[in-house]
PDB file of N, CA, C and O in Angstrom:
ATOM      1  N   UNK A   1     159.566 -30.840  27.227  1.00  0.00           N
ATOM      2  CA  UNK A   1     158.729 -29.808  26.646  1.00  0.00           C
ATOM      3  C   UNK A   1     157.271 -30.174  26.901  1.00  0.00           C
ATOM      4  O   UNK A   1     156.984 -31.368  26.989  1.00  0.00           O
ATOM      5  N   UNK A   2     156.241 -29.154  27.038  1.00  0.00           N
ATOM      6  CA  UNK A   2     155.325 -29.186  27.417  1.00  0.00           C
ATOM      7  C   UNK A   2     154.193 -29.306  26.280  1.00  0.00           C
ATOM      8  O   UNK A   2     154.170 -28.184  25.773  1.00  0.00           O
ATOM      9  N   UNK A   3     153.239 -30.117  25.628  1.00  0.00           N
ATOM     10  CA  UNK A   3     152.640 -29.811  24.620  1.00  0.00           C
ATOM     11  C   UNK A   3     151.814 -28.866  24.463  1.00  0.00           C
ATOM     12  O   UNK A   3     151.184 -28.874  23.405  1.00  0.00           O
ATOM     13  N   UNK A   4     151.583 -27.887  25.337  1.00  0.00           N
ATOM     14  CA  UNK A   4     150.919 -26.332  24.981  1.00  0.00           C
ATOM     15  C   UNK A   4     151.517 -26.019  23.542  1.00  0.00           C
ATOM     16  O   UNK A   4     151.076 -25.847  22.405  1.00  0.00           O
ATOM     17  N   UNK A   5     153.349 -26.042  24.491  1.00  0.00           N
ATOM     18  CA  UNK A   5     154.096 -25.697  23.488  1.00  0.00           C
ATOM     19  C   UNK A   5     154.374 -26.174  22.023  1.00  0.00           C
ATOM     20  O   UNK A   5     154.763 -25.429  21.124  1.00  0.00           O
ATOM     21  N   UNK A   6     154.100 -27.639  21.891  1.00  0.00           N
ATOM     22  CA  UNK A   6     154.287 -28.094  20.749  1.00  0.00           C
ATOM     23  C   UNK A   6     153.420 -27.757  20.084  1.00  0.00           C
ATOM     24  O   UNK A   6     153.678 -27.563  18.896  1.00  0.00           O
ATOM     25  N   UNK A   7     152.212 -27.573  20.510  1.00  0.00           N
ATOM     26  CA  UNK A   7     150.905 -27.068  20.023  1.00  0.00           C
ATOM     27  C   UNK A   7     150.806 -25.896  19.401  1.00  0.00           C
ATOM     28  O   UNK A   7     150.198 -25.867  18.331  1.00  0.00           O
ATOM     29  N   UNK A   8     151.210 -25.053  19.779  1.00  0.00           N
ATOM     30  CA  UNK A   8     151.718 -23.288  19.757  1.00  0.00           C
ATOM     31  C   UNK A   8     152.520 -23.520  18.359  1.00  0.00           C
ATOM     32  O   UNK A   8     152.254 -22.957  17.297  1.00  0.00           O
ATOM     33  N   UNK A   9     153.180 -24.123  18.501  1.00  0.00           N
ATOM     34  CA  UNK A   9     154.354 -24.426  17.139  1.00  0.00           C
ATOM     35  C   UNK A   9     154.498 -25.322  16.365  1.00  0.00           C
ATOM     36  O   UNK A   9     155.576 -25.743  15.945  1.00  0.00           O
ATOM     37  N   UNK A  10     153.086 -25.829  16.010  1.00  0.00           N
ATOM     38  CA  UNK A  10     152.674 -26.886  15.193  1.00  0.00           C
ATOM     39  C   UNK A  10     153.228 -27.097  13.647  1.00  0.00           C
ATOM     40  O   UNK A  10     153.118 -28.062  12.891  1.00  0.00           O
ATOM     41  N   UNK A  11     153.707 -26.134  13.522  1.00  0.00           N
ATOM     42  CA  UNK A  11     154.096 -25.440  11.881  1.00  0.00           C
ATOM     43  C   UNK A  11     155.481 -26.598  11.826  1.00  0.00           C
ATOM     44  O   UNK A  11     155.680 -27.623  11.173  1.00  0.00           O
ATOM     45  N   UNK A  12     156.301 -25.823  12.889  1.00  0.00           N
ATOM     46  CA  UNK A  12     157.725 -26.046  13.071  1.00  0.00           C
ATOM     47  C   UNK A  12     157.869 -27.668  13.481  1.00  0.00           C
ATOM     48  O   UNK A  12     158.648 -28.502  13.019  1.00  0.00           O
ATOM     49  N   UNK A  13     156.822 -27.819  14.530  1.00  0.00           N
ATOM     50  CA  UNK A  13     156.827 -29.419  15.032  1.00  0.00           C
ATOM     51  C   UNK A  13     156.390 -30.505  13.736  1.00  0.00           C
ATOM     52  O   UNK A  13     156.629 -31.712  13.727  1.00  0.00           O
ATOM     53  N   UNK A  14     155.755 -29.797  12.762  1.00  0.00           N
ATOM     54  CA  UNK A  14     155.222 -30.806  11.984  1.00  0.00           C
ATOM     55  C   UNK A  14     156.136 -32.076  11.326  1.00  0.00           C
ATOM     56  O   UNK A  14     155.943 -33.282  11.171  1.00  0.00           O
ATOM     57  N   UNK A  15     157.492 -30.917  10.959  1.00  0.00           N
ATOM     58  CA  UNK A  15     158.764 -32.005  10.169  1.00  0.00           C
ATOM     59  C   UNK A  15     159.045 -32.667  11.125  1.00  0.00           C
ATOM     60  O   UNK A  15     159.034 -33.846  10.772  1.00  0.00           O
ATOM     61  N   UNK A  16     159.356 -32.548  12.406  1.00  0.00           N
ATOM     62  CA  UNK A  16     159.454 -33.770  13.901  1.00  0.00           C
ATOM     63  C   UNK A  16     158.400 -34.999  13.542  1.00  0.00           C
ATOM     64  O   UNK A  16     158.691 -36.162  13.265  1.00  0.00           O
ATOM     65  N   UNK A  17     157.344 -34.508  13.613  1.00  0.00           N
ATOM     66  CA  UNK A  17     156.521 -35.393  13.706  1.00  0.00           C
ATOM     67  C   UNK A  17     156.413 -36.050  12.656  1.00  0.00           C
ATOM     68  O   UNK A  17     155.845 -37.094  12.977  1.00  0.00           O
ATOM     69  N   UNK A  18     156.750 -36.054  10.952  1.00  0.00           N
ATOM     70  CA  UNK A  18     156.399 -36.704   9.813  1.00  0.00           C
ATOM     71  C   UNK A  18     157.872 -37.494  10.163  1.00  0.00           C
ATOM     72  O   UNK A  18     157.919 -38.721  10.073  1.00  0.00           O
ATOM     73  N   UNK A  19     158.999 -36.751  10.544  1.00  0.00           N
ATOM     74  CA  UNK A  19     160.381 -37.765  10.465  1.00  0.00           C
ATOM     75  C   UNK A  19     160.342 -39.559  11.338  1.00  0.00           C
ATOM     76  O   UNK A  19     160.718 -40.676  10.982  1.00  0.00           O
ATOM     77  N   UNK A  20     159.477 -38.835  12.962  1.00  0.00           N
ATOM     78  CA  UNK A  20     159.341 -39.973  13.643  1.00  0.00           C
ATOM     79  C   UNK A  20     158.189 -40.612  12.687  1.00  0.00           C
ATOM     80  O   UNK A  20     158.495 -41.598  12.017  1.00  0.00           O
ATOM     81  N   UNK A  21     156.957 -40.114  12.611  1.00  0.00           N
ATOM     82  CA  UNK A  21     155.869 -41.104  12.126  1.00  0.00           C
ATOM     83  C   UNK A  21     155.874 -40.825  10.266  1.00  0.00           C
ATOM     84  O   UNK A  21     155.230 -39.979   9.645  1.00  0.00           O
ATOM     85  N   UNK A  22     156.519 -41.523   9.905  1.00  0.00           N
ATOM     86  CA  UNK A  22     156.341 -41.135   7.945  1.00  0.00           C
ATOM     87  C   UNK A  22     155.162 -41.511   7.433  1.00  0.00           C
ATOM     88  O   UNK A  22     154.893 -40.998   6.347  1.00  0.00           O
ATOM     89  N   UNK A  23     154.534 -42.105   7.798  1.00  0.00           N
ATOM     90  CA  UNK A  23     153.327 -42.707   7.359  1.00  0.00           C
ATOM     91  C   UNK A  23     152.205 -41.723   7.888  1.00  0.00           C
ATOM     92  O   UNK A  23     151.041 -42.098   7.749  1.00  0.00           O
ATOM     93  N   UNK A  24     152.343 -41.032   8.223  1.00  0.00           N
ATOM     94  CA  UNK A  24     150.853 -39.439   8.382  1.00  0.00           C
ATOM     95  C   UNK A  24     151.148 -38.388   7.468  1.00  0.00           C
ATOM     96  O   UNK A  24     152.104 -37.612   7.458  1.00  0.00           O
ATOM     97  N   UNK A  25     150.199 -38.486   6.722  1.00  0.00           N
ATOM     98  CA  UNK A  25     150.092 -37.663   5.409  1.00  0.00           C
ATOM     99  C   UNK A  25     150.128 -36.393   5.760  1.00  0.00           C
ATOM    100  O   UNK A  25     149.603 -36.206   6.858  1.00  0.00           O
ATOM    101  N   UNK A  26     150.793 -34.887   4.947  1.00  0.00           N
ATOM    102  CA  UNK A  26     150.507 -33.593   4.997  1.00  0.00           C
ATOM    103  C   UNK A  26     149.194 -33.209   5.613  1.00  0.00           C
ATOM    104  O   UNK A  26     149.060 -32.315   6.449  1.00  0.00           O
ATOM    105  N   UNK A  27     148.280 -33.927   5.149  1.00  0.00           N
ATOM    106  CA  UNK A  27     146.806 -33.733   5.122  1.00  0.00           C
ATOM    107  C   UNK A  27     146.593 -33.862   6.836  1.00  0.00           C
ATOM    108  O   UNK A  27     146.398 -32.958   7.649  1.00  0.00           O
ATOM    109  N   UNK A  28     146.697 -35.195   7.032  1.00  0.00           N
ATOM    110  CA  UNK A  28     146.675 -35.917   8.538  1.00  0.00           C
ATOM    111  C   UNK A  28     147.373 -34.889   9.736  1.00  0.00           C
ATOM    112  O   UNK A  28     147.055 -34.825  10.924  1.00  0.00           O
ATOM    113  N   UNK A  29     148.221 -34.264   9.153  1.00  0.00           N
ATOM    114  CA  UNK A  29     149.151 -33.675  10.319  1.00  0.00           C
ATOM    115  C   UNK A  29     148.426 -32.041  10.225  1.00  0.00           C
ATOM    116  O   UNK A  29     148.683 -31.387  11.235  1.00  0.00           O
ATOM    117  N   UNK A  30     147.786 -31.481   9.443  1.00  0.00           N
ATOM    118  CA  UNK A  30     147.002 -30.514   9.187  1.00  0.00           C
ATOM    119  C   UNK A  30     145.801 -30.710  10.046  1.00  0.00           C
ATOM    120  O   UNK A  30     145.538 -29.862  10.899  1.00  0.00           O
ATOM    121  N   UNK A  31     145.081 -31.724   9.893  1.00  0.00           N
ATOM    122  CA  UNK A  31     143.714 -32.060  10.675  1.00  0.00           C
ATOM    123  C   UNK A  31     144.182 -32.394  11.802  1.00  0.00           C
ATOM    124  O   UNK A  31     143.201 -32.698  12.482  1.00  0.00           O
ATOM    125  N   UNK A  32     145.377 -32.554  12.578  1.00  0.00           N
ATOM    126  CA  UNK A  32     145.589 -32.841  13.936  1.00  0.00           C
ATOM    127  C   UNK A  32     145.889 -31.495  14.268  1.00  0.00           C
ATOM    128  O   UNK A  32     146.306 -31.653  15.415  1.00  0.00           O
ATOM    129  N   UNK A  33     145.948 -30.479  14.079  1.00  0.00           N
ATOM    130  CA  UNK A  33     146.978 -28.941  14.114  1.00  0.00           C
ATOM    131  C   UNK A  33     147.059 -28.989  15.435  1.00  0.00           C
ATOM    132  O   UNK A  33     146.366 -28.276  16.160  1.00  0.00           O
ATOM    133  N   UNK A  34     148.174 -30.092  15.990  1.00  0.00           N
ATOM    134  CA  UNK A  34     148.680 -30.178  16.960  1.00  0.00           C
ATOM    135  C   UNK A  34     148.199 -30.325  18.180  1.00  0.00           C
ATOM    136  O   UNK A  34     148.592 -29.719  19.177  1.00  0.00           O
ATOM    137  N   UNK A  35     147.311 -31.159  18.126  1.00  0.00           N
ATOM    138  CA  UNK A  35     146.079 -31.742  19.056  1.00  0.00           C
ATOM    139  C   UNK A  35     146.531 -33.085  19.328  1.00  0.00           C
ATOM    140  O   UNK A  35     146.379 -33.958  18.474  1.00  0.00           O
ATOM    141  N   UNK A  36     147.095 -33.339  20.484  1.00  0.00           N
ATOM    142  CA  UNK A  36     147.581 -34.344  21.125  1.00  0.00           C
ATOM    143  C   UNK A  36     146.927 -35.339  21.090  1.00  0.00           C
ATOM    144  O   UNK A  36     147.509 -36.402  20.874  1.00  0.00           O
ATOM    145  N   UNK A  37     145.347 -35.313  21.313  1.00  0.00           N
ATOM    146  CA  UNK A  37     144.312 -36.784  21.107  1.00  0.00           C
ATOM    147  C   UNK A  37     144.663 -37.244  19.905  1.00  0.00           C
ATOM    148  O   UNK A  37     145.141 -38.327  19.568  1.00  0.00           O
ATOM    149  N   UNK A  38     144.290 -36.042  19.142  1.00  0.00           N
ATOM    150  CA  UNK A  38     144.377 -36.858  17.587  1.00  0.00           C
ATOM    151  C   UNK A  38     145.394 -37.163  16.896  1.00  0.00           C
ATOM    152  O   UNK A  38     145.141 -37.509  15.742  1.00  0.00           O
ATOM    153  N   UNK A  39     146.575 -37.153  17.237  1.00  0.00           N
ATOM    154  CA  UNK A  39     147.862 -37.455  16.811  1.00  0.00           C
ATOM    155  C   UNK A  39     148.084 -39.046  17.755  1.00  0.00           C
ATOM    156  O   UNK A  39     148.740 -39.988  17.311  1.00  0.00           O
ATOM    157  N   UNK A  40     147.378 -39.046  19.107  1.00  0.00           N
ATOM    158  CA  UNK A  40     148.038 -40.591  19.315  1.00  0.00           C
ATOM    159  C   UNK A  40     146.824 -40.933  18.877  1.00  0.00           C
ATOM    160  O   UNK A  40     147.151 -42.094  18.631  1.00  0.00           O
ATOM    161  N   UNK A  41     145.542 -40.895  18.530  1.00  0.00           N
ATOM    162  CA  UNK A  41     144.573 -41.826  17.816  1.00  0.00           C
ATOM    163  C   UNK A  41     145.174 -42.014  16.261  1.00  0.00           C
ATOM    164  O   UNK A  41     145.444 -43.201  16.081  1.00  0.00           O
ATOM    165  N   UNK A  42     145.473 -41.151  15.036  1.00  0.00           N
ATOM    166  CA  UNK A  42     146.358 -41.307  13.828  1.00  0.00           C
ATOM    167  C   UNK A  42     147.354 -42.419  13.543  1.00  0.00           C
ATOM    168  O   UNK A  42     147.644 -43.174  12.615  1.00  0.00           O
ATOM    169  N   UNK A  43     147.920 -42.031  15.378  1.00  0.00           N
ATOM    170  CA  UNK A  43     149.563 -43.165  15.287  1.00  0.00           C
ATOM    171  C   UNK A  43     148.852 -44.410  15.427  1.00  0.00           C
ATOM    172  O   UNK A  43     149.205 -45.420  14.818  1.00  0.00           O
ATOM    173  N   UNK A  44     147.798 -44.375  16.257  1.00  0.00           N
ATOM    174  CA  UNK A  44     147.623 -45.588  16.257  1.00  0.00           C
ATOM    175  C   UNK A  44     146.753 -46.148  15.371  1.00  0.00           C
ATOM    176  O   UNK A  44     146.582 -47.323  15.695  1.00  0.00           O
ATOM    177  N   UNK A  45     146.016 -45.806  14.238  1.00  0.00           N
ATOM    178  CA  UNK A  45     145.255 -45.931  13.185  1.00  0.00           C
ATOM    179  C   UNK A  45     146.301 -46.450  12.418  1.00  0.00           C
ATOM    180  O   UNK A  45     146.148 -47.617  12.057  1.00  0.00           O
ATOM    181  N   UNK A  46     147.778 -45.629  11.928  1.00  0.00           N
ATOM    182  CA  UNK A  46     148.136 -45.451  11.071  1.00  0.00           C
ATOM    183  C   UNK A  46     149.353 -46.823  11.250  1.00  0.00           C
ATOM    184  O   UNK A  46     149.965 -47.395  10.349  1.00  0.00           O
ATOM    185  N   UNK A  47     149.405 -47.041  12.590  1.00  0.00           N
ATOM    186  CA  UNK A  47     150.697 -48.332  12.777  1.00  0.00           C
ATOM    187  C   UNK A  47     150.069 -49.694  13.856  1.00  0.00           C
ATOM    188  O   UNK A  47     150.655 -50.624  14.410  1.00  0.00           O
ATOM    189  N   UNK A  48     148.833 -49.335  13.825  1.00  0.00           N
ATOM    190  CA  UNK A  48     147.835 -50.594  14.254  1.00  0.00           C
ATOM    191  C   UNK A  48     148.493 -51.024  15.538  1.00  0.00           C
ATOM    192  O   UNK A  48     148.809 -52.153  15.913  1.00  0.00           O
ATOM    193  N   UNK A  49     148.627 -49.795  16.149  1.00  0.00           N
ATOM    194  CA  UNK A  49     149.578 -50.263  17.683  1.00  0.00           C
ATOM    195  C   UNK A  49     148.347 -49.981  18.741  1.00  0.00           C
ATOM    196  O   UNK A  49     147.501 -49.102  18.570  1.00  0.00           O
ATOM    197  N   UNK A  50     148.392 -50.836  19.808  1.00  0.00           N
ATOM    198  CA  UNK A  50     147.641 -50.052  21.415  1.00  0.00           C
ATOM    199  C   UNK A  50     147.807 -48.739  21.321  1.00  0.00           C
ATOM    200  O   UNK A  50     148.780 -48.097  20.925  1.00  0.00           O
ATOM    201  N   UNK A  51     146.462 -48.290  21.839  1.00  0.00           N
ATOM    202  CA  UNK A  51     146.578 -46.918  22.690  1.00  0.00           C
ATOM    203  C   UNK A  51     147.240 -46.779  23.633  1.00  0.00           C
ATOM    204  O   UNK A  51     147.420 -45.567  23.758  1.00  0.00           O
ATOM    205  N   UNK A  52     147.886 -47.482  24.648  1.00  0.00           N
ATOM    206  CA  UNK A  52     148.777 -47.078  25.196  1.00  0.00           C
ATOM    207  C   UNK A  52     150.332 -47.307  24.212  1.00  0.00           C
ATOM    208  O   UNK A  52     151.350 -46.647  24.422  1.00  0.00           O
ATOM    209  N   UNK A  53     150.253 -47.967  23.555  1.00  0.00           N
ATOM    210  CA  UNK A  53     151.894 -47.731  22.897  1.00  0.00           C
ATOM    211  C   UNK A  53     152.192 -46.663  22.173  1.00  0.00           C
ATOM    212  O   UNK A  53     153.339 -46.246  22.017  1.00  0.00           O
ATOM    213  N   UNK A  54     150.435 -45.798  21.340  1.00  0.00           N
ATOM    214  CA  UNK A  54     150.853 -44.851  20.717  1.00  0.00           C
ATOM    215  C   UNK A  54     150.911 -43.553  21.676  1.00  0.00           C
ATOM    216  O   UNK A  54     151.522 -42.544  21.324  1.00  0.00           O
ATOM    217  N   UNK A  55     150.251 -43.644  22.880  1.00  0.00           N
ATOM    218  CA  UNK A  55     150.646 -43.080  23.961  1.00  0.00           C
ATOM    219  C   UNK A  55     151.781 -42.751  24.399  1.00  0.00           C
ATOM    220  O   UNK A  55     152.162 -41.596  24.586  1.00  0.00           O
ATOM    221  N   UNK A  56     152.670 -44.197  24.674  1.00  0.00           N
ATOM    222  CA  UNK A  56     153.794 -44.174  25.257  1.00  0.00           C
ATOM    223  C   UNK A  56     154.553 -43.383  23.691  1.00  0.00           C
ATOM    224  O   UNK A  56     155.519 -42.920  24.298  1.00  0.00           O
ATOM    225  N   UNK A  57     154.710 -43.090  22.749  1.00  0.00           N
ATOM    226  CA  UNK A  57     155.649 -42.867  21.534  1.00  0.00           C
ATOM    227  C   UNK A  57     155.326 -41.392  21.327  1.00  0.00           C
ATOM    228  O   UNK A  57     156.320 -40.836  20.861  1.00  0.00           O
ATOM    229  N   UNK A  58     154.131 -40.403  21.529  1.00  0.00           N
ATOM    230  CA  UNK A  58     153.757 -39.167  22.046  1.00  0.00           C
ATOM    231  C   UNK A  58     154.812 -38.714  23.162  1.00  0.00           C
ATOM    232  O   UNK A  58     155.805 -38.009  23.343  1.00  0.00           O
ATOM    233  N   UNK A  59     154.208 -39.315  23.588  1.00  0.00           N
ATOM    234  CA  UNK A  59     155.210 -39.381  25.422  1.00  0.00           C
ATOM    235  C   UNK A  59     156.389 -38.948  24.989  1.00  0.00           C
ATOM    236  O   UNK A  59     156.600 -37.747  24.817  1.00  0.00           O
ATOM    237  N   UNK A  60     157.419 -40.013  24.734  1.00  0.00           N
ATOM    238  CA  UNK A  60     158.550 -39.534  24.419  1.00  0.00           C
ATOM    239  C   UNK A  60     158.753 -38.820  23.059  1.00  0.00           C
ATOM    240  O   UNK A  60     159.879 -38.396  22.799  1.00  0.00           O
ATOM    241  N   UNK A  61     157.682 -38.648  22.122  1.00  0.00           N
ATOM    242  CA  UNK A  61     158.111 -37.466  21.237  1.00  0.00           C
ATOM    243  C   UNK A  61     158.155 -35.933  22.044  1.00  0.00           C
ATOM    244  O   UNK A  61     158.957 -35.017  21.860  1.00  0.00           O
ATOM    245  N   UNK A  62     157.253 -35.986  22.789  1.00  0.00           N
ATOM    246  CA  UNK A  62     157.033 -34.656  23.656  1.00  0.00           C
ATOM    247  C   UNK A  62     158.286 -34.081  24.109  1.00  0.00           C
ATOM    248  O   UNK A  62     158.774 -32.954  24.015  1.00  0.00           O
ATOM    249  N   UNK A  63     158.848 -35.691  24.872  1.00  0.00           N
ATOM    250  CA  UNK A  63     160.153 -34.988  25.658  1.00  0.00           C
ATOM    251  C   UNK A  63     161.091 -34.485  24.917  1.00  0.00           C
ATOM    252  O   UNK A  63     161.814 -33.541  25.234  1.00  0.00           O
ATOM    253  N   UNK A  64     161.120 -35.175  23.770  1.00  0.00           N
ATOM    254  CA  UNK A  64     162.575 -35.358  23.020  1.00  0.00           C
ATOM    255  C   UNK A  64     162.474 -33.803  21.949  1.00  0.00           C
ATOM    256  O   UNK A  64     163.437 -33.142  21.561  1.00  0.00           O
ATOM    257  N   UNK A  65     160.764 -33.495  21.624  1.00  0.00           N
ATOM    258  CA  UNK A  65     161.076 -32.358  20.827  1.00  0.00           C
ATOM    259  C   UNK A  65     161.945 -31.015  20.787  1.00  0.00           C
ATOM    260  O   UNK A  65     162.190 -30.355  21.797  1.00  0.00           O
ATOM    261  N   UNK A  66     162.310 -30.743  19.703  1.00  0.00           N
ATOM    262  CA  UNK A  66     162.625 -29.825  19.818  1.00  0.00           C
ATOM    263  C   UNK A  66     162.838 -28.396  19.291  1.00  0.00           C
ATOM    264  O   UNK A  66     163.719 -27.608  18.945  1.00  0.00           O
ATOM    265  N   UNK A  67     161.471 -28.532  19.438  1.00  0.00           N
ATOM    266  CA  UNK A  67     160.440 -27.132  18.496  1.00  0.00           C
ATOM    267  C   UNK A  67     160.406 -25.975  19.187  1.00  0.00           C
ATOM    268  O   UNK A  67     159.803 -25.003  18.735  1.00  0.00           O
TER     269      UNK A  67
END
């Protein structure tokens, strides 16, 4: 899946995204409204990982969604 799309359907993608990452608040996933930068900068704020690891975990949330 393409993140236009996840983007487009941010509503629906949101429970995806709190299940993989639990630790991003209602709030957090509101201020990203499905803005790809700011969701791997969050992940990686929020689990003190590299930018490329919260990269690579985007990555395969992208593929795997299924919004």
């Amino acid at each position: 899946m393409n993140w236009d799309t996840i983007e487009g359907k941010w509503t629906q993608a949101k429970g995806q995204v709190k299940e993989k990452w639990g630790k991003l608040t209602d709030d957090e996933l509101d201020v990203i409204a499905g803005k790809r930068d700011q969701l791997v900068g969050k992940v990686q704020e929020r689990y003190g990982v590299a930018r490329d690891e919260a990269e690579k975990q985007v990555k395969e949330f992208e593929s795997s969604c299924n919004c």
